[in-house]
N, C-alpha and C positions, 0 to 999 in steps of 0.2 A: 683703309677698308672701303673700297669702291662700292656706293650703290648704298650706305646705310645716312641714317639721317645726320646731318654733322653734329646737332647738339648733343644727341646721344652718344656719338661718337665721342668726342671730346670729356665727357661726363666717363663714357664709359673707360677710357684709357688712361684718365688720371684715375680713378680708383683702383683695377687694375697697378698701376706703376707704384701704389702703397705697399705692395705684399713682396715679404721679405723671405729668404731662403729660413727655409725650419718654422715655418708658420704653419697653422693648420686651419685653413679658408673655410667659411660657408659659402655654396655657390650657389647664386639665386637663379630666379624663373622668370623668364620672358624675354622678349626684346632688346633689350638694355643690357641687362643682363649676358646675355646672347653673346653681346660685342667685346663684354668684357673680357669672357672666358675663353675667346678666339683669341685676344689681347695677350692674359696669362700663356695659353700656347705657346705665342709668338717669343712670347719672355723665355720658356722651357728651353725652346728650341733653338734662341740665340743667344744667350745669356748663362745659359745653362742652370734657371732659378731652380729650385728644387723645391716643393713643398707638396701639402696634403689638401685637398678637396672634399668638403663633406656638400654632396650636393641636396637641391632640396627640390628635385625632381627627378624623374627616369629620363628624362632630357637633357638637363642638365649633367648627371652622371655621364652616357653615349658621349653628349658633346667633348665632355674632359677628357675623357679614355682617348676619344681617338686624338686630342693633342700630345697626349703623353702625361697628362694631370694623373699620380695618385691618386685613388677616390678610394674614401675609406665610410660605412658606414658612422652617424652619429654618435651609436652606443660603444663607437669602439673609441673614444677620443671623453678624456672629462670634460674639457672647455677649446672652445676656439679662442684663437687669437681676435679671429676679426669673421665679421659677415658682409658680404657684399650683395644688393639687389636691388632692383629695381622698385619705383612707385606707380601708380595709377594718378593720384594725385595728391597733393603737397599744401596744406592749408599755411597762411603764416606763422603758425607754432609749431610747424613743422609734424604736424599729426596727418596722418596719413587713410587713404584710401589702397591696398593691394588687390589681387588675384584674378583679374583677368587672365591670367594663364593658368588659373583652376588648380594652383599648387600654394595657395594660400593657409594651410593646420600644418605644412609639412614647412612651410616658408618661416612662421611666425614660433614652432618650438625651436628650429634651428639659429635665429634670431636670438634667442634669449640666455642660448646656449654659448652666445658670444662674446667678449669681454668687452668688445666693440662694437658698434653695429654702423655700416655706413649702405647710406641709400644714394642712387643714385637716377638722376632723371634729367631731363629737356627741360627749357625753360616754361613750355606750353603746361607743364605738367601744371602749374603755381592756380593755385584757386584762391578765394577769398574764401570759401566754404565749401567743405567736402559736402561730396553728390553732388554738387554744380553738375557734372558732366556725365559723370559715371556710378552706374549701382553700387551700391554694395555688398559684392559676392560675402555668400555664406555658405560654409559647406555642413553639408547633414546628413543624414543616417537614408539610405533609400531606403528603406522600413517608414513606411507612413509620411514619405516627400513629401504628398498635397496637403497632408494633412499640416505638417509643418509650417508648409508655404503659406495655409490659411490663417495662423497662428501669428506670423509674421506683418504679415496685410494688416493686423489689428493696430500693429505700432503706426501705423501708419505711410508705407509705402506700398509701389505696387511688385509683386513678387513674381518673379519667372523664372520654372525651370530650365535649367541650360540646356538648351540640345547639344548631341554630338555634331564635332563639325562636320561631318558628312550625313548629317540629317537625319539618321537612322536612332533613335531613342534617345536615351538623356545622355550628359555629359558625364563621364564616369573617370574621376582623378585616383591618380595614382595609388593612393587607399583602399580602391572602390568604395567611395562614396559620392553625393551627387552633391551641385551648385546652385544654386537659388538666389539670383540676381535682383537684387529690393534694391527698386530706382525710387527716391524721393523726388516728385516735382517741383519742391523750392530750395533743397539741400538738407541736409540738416541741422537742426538746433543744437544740439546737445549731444556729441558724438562718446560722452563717457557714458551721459544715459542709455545712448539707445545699444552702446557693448554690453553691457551689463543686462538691458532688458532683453537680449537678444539672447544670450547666453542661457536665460531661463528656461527657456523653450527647450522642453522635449525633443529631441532629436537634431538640436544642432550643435553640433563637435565647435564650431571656429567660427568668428568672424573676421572679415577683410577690413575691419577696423583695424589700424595700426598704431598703437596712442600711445606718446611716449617711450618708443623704442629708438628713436635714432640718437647715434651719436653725433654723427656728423650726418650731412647731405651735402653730395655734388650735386650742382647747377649746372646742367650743360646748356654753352651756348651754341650760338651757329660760328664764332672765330675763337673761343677760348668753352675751360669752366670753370666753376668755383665752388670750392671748398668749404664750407659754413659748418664750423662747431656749435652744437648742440648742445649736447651735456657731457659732464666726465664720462671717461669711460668704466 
């Protein structure tokens, strides 16, 4: 796959090369993600794998269709076999930071819905402590945003509504609901505290907290990746 980043790459095509004909896939959001599901294609189309896609964006859905991926709503499947998606960032317990692709409440029920769940990322992704680098998106009710956002600010970050990326008013996911990016300026402390204290707040559905969901994680490097179990499935 000419022109993508190699660690991703390699990340993304060994999880990809896990999924077995008669499985029924979660298909994650974003980048990584992205490569995988180009990946799967490649498998349809040569190999002639057969399976089912539940994706967990309107993105991710389009992309499958046009490889020839089944894509079947959530509600119509009791459990997947397996979930595959991308991180933002990877603390060493393997807790996690998602949703900069602003499909983060649609990412994390499909996630649980899984027997499996594997994440996959770059090596760049590895933090010593989530927020190092990146906010953490929350999505919430546009009913009373700012007011949310100020709610938010009190735990102690600074909170920003997501614009559209063409600039024209807020970011508005899949749901129709909006993103509210709380950057911590030293990381944080206590990432079960601050889901929990997050979740209190009126008007927010989800947080991009990801704590204790992986099964496994792929590593990708720049010449290989790696596989790291986590917990049972």
């Amino acid at each position: 796959m000419p022109g993508s980043d190699p660690a991703k790459t390699h990340a993304a095509i060994l999880a990809a090369n896990l999924v077995q004909s008669g499985m029924v896939i979660g298909l994650g959001t974003g980048s990584t993600a992205t490569i995988m599901i180009k990946r799967l294609g490649e498998r349809v189309a040569t190999e002639g794998l057969v399976f089912a896609g539940v994706p967990t964006s309107d993105a991710s859905a389009e992309l499958g269709r046009s490889f020839g991926i089944k894509i079947l709503e959530l509600d119509q499947v009791d459990v997947l076999d397996l979930n595959i998606d991308g991180a933002d960032e990877v603390d060493p317990n393997y807790q996690m930071i998602k949703g900069r692709g602003g499909a983060l409440l649609r990412e994390k029920i499909v996630a649980t819905a899984a027997r499996r769940r594997i994440f996959i990322v770059g090596e760049d992704k590895h933090v010593e402590r989530l927020g190092e680098r990146f906010p953490v998106p929350v999505e919430a009710s546009p009913f009373g945003v700012v007011h949310t956002a100020h709610a938010l600010a009190k735990l102690g970050c600074t909170p920003v509504i997501r614009p559209a990326e063409n600039g024209t008013g807020p970011y508005i996911t899949d749901g129709g609901n909006q993103i509210i990016d709380c950057r911590f300026a030293n990381g944080i402390d206590d990432p079960q505290a601050l889901d929990i204290a997050m979740k209190q707040i009126p008007g927010v559905f989800e947080t991009g907290l990801f704590l204790n969901l992986a099964s496994a994680v792929i590593i990708g490097h720049n010449d290989r990746a790696e596989l790291i179990e986590v917990s049972p499935a």
